[in-house]
C-alpha positions in Angstrom: 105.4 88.5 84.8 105.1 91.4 82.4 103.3 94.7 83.6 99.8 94.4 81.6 97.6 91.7 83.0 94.4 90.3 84.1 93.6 89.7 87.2 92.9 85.9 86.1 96.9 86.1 84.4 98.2 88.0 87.9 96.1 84.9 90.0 97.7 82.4 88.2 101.0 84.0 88.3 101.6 84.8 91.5 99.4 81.4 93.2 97.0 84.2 94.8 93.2 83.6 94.6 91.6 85.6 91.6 88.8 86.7 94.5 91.1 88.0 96.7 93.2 89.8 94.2 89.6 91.6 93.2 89.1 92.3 97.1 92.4 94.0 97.4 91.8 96.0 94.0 88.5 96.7 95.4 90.0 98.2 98.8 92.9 100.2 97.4 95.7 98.0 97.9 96.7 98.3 94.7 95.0 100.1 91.4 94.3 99.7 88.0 96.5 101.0 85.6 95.6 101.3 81.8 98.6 102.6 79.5 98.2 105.0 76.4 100.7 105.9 73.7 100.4 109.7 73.2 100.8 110.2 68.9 104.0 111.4 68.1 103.7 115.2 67.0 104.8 115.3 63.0 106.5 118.2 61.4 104.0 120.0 60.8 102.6 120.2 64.3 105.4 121.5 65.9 105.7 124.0 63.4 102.1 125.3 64.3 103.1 124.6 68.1 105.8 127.4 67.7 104.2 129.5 65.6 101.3 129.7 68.4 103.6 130.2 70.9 105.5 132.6 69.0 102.8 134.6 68.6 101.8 134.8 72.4 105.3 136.1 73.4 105.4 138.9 75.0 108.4 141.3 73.6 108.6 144.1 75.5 110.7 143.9 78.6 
């Protein structure tokens, strides 16, 4: 069983009813969860990430 599935996949899967799957989802027993792959900051980025922060640093001690 891999972690990304329907509910009709995680019925068949697991010999559970696809109704009572949706009532426990319903009631909070278990959630939804929906994955997202956050972009991958290029060079250039992180060089205007530092050069922002850099600029907000306060020197004086």
């Amino acid at each position: 069983m891999s972690a990304r599935q329907t509910l009709r996949c995680l019925a068949s899967a697991t010999g559970i009813p696809k109704t009572t799957l949706m009532r426990h989802l319903a009631a909070g027993v278990f959630r939804r969860a929906t994955t997202r792959v956050k972009p991958k900051l290029t060079d250039v980025h992180m060089a205007r990430r530092f050069a922002f922060a850099l600029a907000h640093v306060e020197r004086a001690f």
